[in-house]
C-alpha positions in Angstrom: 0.0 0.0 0.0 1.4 3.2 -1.0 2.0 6.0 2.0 0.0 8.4 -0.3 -3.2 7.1 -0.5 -3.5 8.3 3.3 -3.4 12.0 2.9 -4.8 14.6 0.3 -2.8 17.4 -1.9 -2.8 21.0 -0.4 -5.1 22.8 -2.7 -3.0 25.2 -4.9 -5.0 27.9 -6.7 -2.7 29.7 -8.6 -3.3 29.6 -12.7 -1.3 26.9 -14.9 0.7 28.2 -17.7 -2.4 27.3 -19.7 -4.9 29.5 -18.0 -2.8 32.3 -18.3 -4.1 34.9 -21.5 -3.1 33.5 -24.9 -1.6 35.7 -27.5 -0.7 35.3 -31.4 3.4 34.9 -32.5 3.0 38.5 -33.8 1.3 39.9 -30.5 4.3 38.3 -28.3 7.0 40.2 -30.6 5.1 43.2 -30.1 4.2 43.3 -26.7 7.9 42.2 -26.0 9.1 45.3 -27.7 6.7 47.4 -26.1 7.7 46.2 -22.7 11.4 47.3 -23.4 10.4 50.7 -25.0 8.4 51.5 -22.1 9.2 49.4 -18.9 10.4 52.1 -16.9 7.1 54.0 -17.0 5.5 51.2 -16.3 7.6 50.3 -13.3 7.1 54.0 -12.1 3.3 53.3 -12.5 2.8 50.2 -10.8 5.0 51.7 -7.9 2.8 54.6 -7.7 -0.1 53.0 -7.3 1.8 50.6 -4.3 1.5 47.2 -6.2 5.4 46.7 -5.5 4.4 48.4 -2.3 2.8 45.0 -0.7 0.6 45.5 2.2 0.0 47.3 5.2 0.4 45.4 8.7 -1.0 42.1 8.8 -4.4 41.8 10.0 -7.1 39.0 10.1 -10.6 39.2 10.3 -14.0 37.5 10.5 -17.3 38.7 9.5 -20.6 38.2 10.7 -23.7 39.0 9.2 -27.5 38.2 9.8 -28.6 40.3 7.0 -29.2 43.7 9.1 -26.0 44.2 11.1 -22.2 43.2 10.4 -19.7 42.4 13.0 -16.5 42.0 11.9 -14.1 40.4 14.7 -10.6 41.3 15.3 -8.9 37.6 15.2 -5.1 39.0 15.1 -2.6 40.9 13.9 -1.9 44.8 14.2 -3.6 47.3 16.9 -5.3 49.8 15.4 -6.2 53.1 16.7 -9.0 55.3 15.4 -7.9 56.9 12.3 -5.5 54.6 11.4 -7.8 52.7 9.2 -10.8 52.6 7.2 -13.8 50.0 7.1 -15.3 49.8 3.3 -18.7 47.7 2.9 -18.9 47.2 -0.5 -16.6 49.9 -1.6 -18.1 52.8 0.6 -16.2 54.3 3.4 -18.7 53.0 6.5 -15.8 53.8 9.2 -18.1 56.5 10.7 -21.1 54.1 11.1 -19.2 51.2 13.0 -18.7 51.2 16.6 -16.6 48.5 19.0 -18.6 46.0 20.7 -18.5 47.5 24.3 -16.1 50.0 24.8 -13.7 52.5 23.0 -9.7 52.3 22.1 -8.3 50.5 19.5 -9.9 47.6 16.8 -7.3 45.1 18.6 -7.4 41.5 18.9 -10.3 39.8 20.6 -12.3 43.2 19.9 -15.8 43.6 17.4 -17.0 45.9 15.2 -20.7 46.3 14.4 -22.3 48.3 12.2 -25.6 48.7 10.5 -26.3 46.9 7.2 -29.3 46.3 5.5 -29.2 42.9 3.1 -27.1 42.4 0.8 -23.6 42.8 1.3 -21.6 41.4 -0.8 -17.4 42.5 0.5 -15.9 43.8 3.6 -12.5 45.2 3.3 -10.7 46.8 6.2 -7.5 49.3 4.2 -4.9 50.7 6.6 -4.2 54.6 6.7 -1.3 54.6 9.4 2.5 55.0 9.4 3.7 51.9 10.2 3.6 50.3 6.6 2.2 50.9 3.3 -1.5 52.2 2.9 -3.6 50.0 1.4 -6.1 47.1 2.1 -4.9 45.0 4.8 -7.9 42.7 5.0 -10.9 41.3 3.2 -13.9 38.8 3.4 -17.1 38.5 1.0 -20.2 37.4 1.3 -19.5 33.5 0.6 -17.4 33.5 3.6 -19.4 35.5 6.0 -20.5 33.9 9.5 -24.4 33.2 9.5 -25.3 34.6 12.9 -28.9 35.0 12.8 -30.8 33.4 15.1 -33.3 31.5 12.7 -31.0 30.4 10.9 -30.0 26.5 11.2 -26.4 27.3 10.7 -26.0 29.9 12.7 -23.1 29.8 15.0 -21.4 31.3 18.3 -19.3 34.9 16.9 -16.9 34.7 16.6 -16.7 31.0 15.5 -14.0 28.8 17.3 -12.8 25.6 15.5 -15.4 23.1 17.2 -18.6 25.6 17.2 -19.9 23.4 13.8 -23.6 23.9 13.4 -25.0 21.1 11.7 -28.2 20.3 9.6 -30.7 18.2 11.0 -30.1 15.0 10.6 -32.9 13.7 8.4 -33.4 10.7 5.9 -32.4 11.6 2.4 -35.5 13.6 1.3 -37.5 12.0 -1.7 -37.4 13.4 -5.2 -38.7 12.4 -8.3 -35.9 11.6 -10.6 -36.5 10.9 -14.1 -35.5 7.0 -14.4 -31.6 5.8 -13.8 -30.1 3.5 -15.6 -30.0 0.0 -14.9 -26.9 -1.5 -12.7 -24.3 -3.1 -15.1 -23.8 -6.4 -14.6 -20.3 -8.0 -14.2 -18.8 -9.9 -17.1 -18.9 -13.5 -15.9 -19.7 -15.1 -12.1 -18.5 -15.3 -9.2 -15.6 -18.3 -8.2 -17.6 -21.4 -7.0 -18.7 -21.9 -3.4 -21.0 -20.0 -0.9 -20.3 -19.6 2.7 -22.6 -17.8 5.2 -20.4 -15.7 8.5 -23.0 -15.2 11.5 -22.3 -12.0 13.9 -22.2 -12.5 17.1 -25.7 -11.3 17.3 -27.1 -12.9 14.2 -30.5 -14.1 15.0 -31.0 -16.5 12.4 -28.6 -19.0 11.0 -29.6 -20.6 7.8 -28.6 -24.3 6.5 -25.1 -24.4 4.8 -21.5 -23.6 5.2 -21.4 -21.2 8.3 -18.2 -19.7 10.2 -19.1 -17.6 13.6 -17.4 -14.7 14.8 -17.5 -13.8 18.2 -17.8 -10.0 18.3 -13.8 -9.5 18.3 -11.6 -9.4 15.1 -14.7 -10.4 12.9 -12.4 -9.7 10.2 -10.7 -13.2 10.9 -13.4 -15.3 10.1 -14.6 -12.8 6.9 -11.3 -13.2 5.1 -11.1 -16.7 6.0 -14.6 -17.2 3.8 -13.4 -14.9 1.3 -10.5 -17.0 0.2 -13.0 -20.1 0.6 -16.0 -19.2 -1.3 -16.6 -17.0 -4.8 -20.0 -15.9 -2.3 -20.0 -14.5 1.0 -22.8 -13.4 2.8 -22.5 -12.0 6.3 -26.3 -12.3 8.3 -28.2 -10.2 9.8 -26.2 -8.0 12.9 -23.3 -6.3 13.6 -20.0 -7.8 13.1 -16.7 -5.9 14.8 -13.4 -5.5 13.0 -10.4 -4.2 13.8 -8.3 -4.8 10.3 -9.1 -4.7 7.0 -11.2 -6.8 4.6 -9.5 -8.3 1.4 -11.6 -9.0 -1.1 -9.7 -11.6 -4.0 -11.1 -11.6 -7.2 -14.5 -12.9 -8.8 -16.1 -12.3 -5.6 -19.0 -11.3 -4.4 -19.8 -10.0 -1.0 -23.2 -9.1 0.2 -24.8 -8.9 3.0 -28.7 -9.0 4.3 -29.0 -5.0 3.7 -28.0 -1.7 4.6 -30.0 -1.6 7.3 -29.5 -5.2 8.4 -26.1 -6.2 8.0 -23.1 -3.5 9.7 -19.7 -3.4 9.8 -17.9 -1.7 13.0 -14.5 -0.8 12.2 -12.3 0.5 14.9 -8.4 0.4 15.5 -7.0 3.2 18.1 -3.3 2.6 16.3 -4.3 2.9 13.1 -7.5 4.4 11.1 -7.2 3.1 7.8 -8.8 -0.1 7.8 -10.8 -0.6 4.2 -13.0 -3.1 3.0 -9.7 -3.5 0.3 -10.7 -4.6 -3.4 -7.1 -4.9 -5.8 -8.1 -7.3 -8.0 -11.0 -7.4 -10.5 -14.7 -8.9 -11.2 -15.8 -8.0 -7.7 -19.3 -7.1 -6.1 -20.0 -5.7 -2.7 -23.7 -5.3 -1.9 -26.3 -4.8 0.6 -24.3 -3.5 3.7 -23.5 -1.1 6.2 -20.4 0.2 7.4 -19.7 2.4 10.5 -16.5 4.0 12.1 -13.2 3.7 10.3 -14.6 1.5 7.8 -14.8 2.4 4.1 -14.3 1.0 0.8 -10.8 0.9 -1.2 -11.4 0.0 -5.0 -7.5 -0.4 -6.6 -9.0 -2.8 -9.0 -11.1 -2.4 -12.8 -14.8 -4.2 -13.0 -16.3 -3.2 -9.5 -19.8 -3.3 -8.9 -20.6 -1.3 -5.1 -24.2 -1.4 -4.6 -26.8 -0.4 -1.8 -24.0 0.4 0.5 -24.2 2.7 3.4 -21.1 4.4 4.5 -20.6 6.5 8.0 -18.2 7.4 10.3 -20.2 6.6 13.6 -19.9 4.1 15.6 -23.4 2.2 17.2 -22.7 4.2 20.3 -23.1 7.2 18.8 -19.1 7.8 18.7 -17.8 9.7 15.5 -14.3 8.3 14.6 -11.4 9.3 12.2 -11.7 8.0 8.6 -7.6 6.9 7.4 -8.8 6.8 4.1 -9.7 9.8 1.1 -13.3 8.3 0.7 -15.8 6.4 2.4 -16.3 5.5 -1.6 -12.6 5.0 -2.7 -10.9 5.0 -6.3 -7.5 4.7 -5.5 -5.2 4.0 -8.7 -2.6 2.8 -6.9 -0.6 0.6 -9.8 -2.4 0.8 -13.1 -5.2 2.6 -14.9 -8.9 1.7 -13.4 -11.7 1.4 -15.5 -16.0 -0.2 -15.2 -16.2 1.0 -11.4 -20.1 1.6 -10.3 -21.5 2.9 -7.2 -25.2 2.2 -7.4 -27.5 3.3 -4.7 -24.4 3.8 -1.9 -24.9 6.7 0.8 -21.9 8.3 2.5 -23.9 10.0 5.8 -21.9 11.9 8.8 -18.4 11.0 7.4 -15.1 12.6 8.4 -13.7 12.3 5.0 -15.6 12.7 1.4 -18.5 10.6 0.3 -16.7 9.8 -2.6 -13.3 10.6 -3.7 -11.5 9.3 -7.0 -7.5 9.7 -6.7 -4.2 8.7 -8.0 -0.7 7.5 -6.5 1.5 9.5 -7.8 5.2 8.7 -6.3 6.4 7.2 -9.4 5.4 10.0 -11.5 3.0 8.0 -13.7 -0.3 9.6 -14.7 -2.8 7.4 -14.0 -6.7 7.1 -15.5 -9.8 6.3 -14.0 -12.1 5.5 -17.2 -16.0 4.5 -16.9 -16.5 5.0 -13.5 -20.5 5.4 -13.1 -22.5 6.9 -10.0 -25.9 6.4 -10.1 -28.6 7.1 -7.2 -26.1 8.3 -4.9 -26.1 10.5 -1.9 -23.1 12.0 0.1 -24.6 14.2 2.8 -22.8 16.0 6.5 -19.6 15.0 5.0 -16.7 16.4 7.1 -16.6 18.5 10.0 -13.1 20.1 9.9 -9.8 19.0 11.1 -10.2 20.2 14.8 -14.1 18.9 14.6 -12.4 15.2 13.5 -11.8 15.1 10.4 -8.8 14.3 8.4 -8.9 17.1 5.9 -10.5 20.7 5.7 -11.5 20.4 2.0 -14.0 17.8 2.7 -16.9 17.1 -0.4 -19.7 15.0 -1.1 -18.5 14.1 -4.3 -14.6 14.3 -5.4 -14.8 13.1 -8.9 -11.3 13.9 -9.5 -8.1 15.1 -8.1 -4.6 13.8 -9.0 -5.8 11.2 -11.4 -6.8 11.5 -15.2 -10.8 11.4 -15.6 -12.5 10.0 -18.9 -15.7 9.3 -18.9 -17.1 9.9 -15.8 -20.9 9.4 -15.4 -22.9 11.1 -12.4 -26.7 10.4 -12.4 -29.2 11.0 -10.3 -27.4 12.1 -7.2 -27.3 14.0 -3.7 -25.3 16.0 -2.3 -26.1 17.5 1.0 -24.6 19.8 4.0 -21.0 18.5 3.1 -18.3 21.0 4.8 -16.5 22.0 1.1 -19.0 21.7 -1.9 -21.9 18.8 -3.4 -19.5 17.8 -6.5 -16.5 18.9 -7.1 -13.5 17.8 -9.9 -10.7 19.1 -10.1 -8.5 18.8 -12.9 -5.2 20.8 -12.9 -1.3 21.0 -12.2 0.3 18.3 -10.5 2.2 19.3 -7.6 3.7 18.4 -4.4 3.3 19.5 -1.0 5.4 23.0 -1.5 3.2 23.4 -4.9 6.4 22.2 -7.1 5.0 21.3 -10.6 6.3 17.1 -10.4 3.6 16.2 -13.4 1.8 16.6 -16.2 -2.0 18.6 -16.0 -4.2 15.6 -15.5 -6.7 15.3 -18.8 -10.9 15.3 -17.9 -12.7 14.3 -20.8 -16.5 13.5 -20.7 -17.4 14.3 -17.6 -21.6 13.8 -17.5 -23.6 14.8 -14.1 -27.5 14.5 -15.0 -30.2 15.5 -12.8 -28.1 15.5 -9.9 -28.5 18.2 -6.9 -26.6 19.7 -4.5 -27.8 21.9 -1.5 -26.6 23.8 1.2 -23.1 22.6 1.1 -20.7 24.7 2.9 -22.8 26.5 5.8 -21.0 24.3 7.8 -17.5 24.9 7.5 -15.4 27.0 10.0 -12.3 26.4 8.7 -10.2 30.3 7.9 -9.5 28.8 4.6 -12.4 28.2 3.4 -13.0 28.6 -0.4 -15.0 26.0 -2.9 -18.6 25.8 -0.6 -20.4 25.2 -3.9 -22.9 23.1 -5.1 -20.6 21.9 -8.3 -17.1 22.8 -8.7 -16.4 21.7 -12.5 -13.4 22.7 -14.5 -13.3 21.3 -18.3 -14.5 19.3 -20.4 -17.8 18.4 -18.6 -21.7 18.4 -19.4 -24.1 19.1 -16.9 -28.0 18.4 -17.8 -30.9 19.2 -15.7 -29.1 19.9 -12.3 -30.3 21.5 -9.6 -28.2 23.5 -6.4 -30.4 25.2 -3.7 -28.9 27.3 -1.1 -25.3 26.6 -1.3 -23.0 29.2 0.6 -20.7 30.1 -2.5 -22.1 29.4 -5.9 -24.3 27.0 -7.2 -22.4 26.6 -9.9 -18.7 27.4 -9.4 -16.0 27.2 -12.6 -12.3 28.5 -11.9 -10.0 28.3 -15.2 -12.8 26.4 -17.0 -12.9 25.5 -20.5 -15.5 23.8 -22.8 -17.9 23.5 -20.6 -21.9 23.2 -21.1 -24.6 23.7 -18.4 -28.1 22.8 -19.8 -31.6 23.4 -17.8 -29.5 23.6 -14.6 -31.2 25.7 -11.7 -29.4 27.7 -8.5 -32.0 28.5 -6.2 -30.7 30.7 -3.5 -27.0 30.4 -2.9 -24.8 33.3 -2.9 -23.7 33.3 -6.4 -25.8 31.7 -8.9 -23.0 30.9 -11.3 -19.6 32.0 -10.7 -17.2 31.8 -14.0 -13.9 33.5 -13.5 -10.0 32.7 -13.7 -9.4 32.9 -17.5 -12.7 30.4 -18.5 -13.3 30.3 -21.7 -16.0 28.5 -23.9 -18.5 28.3 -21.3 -22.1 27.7 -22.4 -25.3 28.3 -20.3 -28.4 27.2 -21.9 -31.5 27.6 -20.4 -30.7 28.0 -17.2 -31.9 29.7 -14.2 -30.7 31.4 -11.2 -33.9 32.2 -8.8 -33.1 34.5 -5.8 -29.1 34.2 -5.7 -28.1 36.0 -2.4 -26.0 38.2 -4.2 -25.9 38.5 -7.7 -27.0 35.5 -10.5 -24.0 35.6 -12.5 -20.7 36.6 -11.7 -17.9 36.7 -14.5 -14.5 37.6 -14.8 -11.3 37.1 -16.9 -13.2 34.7 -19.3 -13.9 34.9 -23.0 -16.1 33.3 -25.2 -19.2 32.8 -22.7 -22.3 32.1 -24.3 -25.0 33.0 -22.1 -28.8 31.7 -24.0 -31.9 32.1 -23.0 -30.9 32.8 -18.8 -33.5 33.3 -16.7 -32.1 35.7 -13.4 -34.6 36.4 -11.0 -34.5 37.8 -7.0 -30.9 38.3 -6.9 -29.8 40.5 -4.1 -28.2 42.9 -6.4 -25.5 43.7 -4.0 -23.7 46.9 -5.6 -26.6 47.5 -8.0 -26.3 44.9 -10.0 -28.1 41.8 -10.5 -25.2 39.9 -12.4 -21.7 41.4 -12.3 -18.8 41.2 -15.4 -15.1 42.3 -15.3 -14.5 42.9 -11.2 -12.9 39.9 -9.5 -12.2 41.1 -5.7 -10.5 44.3 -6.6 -7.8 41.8 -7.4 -5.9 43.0 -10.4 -4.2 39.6 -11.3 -8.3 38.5 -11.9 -10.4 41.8 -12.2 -10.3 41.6 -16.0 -12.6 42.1 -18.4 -15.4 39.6 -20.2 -14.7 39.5 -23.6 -16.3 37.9 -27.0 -19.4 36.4 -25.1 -22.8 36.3 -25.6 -25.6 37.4 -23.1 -28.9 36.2 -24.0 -31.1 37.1 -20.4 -34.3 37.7 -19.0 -33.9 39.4 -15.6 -36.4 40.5 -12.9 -34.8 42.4 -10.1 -35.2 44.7 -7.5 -36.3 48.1 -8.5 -33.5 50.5 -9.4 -30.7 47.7 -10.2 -29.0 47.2 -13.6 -29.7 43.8 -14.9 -26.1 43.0 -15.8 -22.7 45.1 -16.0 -21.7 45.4 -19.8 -17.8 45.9 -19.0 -15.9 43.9 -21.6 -15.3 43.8 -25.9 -16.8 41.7 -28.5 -19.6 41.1 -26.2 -23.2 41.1 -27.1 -26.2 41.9 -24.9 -30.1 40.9 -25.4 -30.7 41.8 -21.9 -35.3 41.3 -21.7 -35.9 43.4 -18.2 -39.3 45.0 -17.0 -39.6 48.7 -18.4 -36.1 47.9 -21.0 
């Protein structure tokens, strides 16, 4: 087993060589001789307006907001006295308007702010105006990454929020929807070995006629191996079996138990988490089982059929424990390329690591593929709980289609995603790199990437972590085609593309997350067609640094229209490397807003508007 498959990559997000802007041969030569005709001005101009300046003192902040009042907490760095700073709220000066908690002196660690602010707000930035280092913004948060505080609100939280002050949905059965029909399961090419044994739990209450081993409610994993190398058939009756190691699973296999609800599996081991149901070798099935605490399942293997499987990190007493693995639904490509994997009705509920997670060793520097892999009548819900709340990682999804591996032909129907600490789905193709963010790789290649009438809601309400960033209902990058999803409520975007390309969105929905889609980081070829974003927080659809967006026949209605605008092109943060223009896109929209705000910003070239609005 390779060390690696027991930890995750930092997330890097700066752009790859190919995300930066693309020019012609003849625009290179030219901008190169420009640069050397007119690099001192430039220098003198970039100095002057204190981008070689860096920043003020540091200074970090949270912000809490229950859509009438911020507070905006002092959680370290410089003392500042009155007059040494100023507090923008959206780009206004509100300094005058805010007032310390209790008390008067200095914004200093440990110390509030509060001021009034009716809904939305979409950016707090705190700039410095002292002498003790350059003038100039020292500190920022937005509206994805504000605290809920208000008391209705089922993920409000104690301000400000301390590493282990979660909130948590209510913990509910997966609601019903009506799906349009899946797929039927795929069958495995060919049976399983000869033989069938039966393994009773200690508690089984019904032994049928045949080939039976007993555990005795210690090591269970024992006897379960010993019938695995036995039989082609294993079937573990009804109760609950307790393990301590890991589960090998040999090939042409199938093991199965009496039902999710029926037959469990208690993993625990105090020395060492990462204890997997393991499957490295081919033609095998697992079916009709639950398992609890460190258990999960490993697939390092092609032809794998997962079915009615329920995955969780708690223990029958209640107990939450630490997950060793990426996944409580695994894809490790460990040794070779992996291909004809299917989860079919599995749920990943109350996990300290992903639902599902799809990976790659990397130590031997060979790109590896995961091809065919199918997920259909999934759900992945309360999925990670942050690293000081027990979980292994602080970038904790539902669904983590892709991360070090090459993806081709990934198929995602008919799936949930619920409450999970980072975002519902999430791939993420891009640089290989190691733990300092040295390129060590090639980009890893996603190619036909489907999700179809899958949704994702409320995903990152949850998360406390001061790094937190995705929080979206899908995080998709390139080369992907997403039919008839839906996001509700999710804390960043509903629909959330970073350095994107070729891309197509068709009769997707965003009901009430921040941002209904959010396209930025030099995307390109980007289509939305017939789409709808219904009541975003802040603003439907937020662009910038893309090109070649086509935008046909939106529907954006409710937004919040945080700085007047219902949908906002061309600003990015006030971040210069990223507030760049849209450009060579189409914007085909009908928008319904509040009274007074501009439908759309039309900052950009080559674009072209049809913007249908009431009274325009």
């Amino acid at each position: 087993m390779a060390v690696a498959d027991r930890g995750q990559r930092p997330r890097f997000l700066s752009l790859s060589d190919d995300e930066q802007p693309r020019l012609s041969p003849t625009a290179v030569a030219f901008l190169v001789v420009f640069l050397v005709v007119v690099g001192a001005a430039i220098g003198a101009v970039l100095l002057y307006l204190g981008v070689f300046a860096g920043q003020g003192p540091p200074l970090e902040i949270e912000v809490g907001y229950d859509g009438e009042t911020l507070r905006v907490h002092h959680a370290g760095g410089v003392d500042l006295a009155p007059g040494d700073f100023r507090l923008l709220v959206d780009g206004e000066d509100r300094t005058r308007d805010a007032r310390l908690e209790s008390g008067t002196g200095n914004f200093s660690a440990g110390r509030t702010l509060v001021l009034p602010a009716p809904s939305p707000v979409q950016g707090v930035v705190v700039r410095y105006e002292g002498d003790e280092g350059p003038r100039g913004p020292i500190a920022r948060r937005y509206a994805e990454a504000f605290v809920p505080t208000g008391a209705d609100d089922p993920w409000a939280m104690p301000f400000p929020p301390e590493p282990r002050s979660t909130p948590r949905a209510a913990e509910v059965p997966p609601p019903e929807y009506a799906f349009p029909p899946a797929p039927a399961p795929l069958p495995l090419p060919g049976e399983p070995r000869d033989g069938l044994v039966f393994v009773a739990a200690a508690d089984s209450p019904a032994i049928p006629p045949g080939t039976v081993l007993y555990c005795d409610g210690s090591s269970d994993e024992e006897e379960i191996n010993g019938a695995l190398v036995r039989a082609g058939t294993v079937v573990l009756l009804e109760g609950t079996f307790h393990l301590s190691r890991r589960v090998s699973v040999p090939s042409n296999t199938t093991l199965m138990g009496l039902g999710k609800a029926r037959t469990v599996l208690a993993f625990e081991n105090a020395a060492d988490p990462y204890q997997p149901i393991q499957v490295a070798a081919p033609h095998v099935t697992i079916r009709d089982l639950q398992l609890q605490g460190q258990g999960f399942i490993r697939v390092s293997a092609s032809h794998v059929r997962v079915r009615d499987v329920l995955a969780t990190s708690r223990m029958p007493d209640g107990r939450r424990l630490p997950s060793g693995g990426n996944g409580m639904f695994f894809v490790w490509a460990d040794r070779d390329d992996i291909e004809d994997v299917e989860f079919y009705g599995c749920t990943a509920y109350d996990c300290s690591t992903h639902g599902f997670n799809m990976n790659q060793d990397f130590t031997d520097r060979v790109p590896r593929t995961v091809r065919g892999a199918r997920f259909v009548n999934c759900y992945a819900a309360l999925c990670g709980h942050g690293v000081a709340g027990g979980s292994r990682s602080e970038w904790t999804t539902g669904f983590d289609l892709q991360e070090g591996q090459d993806l081709v032909d990934c198929r995602v129907v008919n799936c949930i995603a619920e409450s999970n600490w980072e975002s519902g789905f999430h791939a993420e193709p891009g640089s290989r790199v190691d733990a300092s963010g040295r390129e060590i790789g090639p980009r890893t290649v996603c190619e036909g990437l489907v999700l179809e009438n899958c949704i994702s809601k409320n995903n990152g309400w949850r998360n406390t972590a001061p790094g937190r960033f995705f929080m979206s209902g899908f995080y998709v990058h390139r080369n992907a085609n997403l039919t008839g999803c839906q996001s509700f409520h999710n804390r960043n975007a509903g629909f959330y593309v970073q350095g994107g390309e070729d891309l197509l969105f068709e009769d997707c929905t965003d009901r009430g997350s921040t941002y209904g889609w959010l396209i930025v980081k030099a995307s390109r070829e980007i289509t939305l067609r017939n789409c709808t974003s219904d009541r975003a927080g802040v603003w439907a659809l937020w662009a910038a640094y893309a090109s070649r967006l086509s935008i046909e026949d939106f529907t954006q209605t409710g937004a919040g229209s945080a700085r007047g605008v219902q949908s906002m092109l061309g600003w990015y943060k006030d971040d210069p490397r990223y507030s760049r223009a849209v450009t060579d896109s189409v914007f085909r929209i009908a928008a319904s807003g509040p009274a007074g705000t501009v439908p759309i910003t039309r900052e950009g070239r080559g674009n072209r508007y049809e913007i249908e609005a009431p009274g325009g």
